[in-house]
C-alpha positions as CSV (number, residue, x, y, z in Angstrom):
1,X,14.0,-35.0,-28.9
2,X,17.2,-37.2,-28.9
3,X,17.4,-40.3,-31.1
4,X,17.2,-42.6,-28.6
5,X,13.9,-41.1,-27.0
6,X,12.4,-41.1,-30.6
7,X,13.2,-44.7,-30.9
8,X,11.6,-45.8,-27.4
9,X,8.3,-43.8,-27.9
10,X,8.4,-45.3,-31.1
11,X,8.3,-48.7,-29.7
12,X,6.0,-48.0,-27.0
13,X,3.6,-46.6,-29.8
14,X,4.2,-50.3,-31.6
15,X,3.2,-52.0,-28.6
16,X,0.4,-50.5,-27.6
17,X,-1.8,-52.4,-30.3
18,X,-0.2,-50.9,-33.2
19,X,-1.6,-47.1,-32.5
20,X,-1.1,-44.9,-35.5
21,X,0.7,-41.5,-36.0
22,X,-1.9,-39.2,-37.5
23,X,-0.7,-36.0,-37.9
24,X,-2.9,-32.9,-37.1
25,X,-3.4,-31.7,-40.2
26,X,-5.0,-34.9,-40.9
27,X,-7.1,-35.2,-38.0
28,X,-8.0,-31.2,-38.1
29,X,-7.3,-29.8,-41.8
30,X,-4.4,-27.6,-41.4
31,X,-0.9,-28.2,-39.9
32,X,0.0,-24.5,-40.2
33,X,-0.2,-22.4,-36.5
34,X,-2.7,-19.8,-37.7
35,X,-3.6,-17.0,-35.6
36,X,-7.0,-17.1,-34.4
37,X,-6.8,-20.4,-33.2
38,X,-8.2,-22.0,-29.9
39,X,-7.4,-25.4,-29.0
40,X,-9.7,-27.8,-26.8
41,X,-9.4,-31.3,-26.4
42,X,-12.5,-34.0,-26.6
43,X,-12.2,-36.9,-24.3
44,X,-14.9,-40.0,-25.3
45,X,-14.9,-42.2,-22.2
46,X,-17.2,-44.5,-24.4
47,X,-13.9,-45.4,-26.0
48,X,-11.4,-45.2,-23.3
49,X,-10.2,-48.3,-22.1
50,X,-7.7,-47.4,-19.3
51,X,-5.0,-48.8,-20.2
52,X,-2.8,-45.7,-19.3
53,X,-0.7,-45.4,-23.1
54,X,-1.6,-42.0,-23.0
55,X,0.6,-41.5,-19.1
56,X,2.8,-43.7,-20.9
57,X,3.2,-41.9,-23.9
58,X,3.2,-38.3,-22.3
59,X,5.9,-39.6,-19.8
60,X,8.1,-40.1,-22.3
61,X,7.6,-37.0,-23.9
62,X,7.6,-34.3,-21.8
63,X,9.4,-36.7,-19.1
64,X,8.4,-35.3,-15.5
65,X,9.7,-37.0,-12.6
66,X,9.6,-40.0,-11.6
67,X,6.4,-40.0,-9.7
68,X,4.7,-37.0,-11.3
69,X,2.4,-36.8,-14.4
70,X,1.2,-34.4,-16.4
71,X,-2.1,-36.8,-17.9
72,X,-3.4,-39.9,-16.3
73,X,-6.4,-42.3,-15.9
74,X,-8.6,-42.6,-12.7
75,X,-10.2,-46.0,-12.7
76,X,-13.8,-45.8,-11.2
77,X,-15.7,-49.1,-10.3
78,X,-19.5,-48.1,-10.1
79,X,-21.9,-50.8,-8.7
80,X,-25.5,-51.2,-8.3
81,X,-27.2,-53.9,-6.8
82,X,-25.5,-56.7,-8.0
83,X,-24.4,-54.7,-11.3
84,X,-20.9,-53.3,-11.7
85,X,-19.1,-51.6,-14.4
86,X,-15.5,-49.7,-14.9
87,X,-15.5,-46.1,-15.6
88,X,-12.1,-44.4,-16.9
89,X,-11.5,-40.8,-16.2
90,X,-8.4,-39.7,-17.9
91,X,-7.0,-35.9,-16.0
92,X,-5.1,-33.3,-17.4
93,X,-4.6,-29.5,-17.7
94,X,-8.3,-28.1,-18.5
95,X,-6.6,-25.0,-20.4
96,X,-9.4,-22.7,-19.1
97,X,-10.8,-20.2,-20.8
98,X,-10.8,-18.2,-17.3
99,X,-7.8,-20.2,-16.0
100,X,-7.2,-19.1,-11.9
101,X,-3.3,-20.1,-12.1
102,X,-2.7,-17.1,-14.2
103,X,-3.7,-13.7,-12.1
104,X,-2.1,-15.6,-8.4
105,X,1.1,-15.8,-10.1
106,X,3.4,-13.3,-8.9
107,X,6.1,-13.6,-11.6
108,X,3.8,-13.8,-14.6
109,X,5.6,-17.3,-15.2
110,X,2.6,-18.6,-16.0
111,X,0.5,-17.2,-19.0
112,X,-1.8,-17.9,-21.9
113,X,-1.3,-18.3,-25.2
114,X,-3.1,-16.5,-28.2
115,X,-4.2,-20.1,-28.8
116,X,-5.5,-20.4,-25.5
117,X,-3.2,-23.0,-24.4
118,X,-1.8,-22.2,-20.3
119,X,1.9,-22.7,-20.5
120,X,4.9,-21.9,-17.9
121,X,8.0,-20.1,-18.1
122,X,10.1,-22.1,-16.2
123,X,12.9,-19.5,-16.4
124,X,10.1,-17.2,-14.5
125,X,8.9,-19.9,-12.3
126,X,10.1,-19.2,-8.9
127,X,8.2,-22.3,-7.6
128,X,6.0,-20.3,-4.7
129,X,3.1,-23.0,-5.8
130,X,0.5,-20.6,-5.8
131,X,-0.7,-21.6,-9.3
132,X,-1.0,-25.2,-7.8
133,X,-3.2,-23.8,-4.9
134,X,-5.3,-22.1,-7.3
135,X,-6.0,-25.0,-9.8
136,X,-9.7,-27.0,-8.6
137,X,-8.6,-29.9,-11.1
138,X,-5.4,-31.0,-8.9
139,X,-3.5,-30.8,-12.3
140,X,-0.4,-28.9,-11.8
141,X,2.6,-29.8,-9.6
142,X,5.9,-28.2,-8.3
143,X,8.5,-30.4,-10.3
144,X,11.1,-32.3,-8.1
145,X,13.6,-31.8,-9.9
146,X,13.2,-28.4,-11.4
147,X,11.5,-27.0,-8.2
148,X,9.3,-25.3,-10.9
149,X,5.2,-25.6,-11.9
150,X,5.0,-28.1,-14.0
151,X,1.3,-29.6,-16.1
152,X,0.0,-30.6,-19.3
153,X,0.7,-28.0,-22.2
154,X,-1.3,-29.8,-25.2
155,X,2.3,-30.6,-26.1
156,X,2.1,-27.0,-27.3
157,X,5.5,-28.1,-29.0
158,X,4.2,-30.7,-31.0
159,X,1.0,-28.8,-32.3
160,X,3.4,-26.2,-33.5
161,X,5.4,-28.3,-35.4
162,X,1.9,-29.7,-36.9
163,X,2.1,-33.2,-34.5
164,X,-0.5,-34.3,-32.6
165,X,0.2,-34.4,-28.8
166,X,1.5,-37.4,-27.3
167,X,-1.4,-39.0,-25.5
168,X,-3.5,-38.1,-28.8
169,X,-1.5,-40.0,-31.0
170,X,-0.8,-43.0,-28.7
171,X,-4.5,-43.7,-27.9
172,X,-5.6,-47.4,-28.5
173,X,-9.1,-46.4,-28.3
174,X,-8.7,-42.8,-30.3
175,X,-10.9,-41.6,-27.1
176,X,-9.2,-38.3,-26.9
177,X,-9.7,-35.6,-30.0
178,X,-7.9,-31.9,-30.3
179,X,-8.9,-29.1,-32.3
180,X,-9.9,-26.2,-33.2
181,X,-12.6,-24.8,-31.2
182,X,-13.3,-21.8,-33.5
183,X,-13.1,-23.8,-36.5
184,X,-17.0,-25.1,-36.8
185,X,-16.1,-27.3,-39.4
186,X,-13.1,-28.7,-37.6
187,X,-13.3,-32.8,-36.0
188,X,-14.0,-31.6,-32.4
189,X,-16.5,-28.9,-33.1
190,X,-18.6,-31.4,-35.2
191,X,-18.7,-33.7,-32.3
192,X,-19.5,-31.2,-30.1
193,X,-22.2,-30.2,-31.4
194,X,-23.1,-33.6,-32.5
195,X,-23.1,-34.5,-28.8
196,X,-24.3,-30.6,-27.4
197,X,-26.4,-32.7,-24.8
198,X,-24.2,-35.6,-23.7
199,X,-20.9,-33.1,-23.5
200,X,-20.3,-32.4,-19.7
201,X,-17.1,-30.9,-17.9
202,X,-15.3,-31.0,-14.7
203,X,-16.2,-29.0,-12.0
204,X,-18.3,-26.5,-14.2
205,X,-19.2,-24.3,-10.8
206,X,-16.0,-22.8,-10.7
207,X,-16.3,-20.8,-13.6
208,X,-13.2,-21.4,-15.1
209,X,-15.0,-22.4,-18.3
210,X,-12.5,-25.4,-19.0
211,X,-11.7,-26.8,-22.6
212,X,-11.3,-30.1,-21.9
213,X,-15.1,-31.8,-22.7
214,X,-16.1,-35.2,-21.7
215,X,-18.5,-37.4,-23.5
216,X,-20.2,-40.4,-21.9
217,X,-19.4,-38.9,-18.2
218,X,-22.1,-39.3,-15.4
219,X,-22.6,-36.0,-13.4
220,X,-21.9,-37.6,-10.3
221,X,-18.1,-37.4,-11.3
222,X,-18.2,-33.8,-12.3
223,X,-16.4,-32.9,-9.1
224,X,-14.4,-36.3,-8.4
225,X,-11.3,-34.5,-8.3
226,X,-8.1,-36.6,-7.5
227,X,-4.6,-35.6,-8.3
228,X,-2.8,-38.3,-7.2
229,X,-1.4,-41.4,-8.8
230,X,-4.1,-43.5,-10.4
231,X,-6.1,-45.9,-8.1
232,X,-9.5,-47.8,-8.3
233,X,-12.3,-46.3,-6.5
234,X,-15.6,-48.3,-6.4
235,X,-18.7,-46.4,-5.8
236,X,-22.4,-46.3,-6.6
237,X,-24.0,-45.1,-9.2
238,X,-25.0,-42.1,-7.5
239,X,-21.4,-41.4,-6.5
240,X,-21.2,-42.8,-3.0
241,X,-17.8,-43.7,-2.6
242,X,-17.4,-47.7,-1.2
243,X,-13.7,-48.2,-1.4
244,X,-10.8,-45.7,-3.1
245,X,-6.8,-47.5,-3.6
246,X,-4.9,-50.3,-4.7
């Protein structure tokens, strides 16, 4: 990253409520790439607040398009009766453990890691969109300007150098954990299994066995699947939708 990139997240990181840099050996126990490894992420929507640092942050980052994310934030107004409350779904890469991009590419541009993290080879990439067909979380796009897949890695760059990902480090309301999924004694297997009951995912008919676990999420948005830009919807609490946009 050039200097003047580091210097701008940097700011945005100071403006959004003083968030602090915790690298991921502190928030996991070991900054060294180990084989063996599988990453998940942990997303507490008790804690999320919706106030989109994380798109900020990964913008900046991995900078996509003007237009295009890799990560943001559905906003969901539920109501009932004369009862309302916001509910934040933040969207991103689900780095399946069965992931359907992979075997409908017909390049091999897009593969998995030993890690477990889906990445693309945008040399490879030939930009058919096949792997964005094949996705049922709406979380990968053809890049405008590369005319290539592009989505969420994990900031697979970062974790190597022993950095937290973007959106990780820039959360105000430390609502999204990574880890280790085979470490048991790791940050995000202890909550897992501190919340084995609560813990829900998107779209878990598929079978894609995603690794990307929600906390505090209502079943009725298990398949609320939107990849566009975020907007407010405002539904019931069974999931009727009432309004969806600006």
């Amino acid at each position: 990253m050039d200097t003047s990139k580091r210097r701008l997240l940097g700011q945005i990181a100071a403006i959004t409520a003083g968030a602090v840099f915790i690298p991921l050996a502190e928030a996991d126990g070991d900054s060294t790439p180990t084989k063996g490894k599988r990453y998940g992420m942990l997303i507490d929507l008790r804690r999320c607040v919706g106030c989109q640092a994380c798109t900020v942050a990964c913008t900046i980052e991995n900078q996509p398009p003007l237009g295009q994310f890799r990560t943001t934030v559905n906003q969901y107004e539920v109501t009932e009766g004369d009862n309302s409350a916001f509910m934040m779904l933040p969207r991103l890469c689900n780095h399946c453990e069965n992931p359907p991009c992979i075997p409908v590419c017909p390049t091999g541009a897009t593969f998995q890691r030993q890690d477990g993290i889906v990445v693309v080879n945008n040399d490879w990439c030939v930009g058919c969109g096949y792997c964005v067909q094949a996705c049922p979380y709406d979380a990968r796009f053809l890049n405008h300007e590369t005319n290539t897949a592009d989505k969420c890695t994990f900031c697979a760059h970062r974790l190597d150098a022993g950095l937290l990902p973007a959106c990780v480090e820039t959360c105000v309301g430390e609502a999204r954990i990574i880890g280790d999924l085979n470490d048991p004694d790791s940050r995000i297997s202890q909550l897992l299994t501190q919340h084995r009951d609560d813990i829900k995912v998107l779209r878990p008919s598929m079978g894609t066995q995603p690794r990307v676990f929600y906390l505090g999420m209502n079943q009725a948005f298990a398949e609320r699947i939107r990849g566009e830009a975020p907007v407010r919807t405002l539904m019931t609490a069974s999931g009727k939708e009432l309004h969806h946009g600006h």
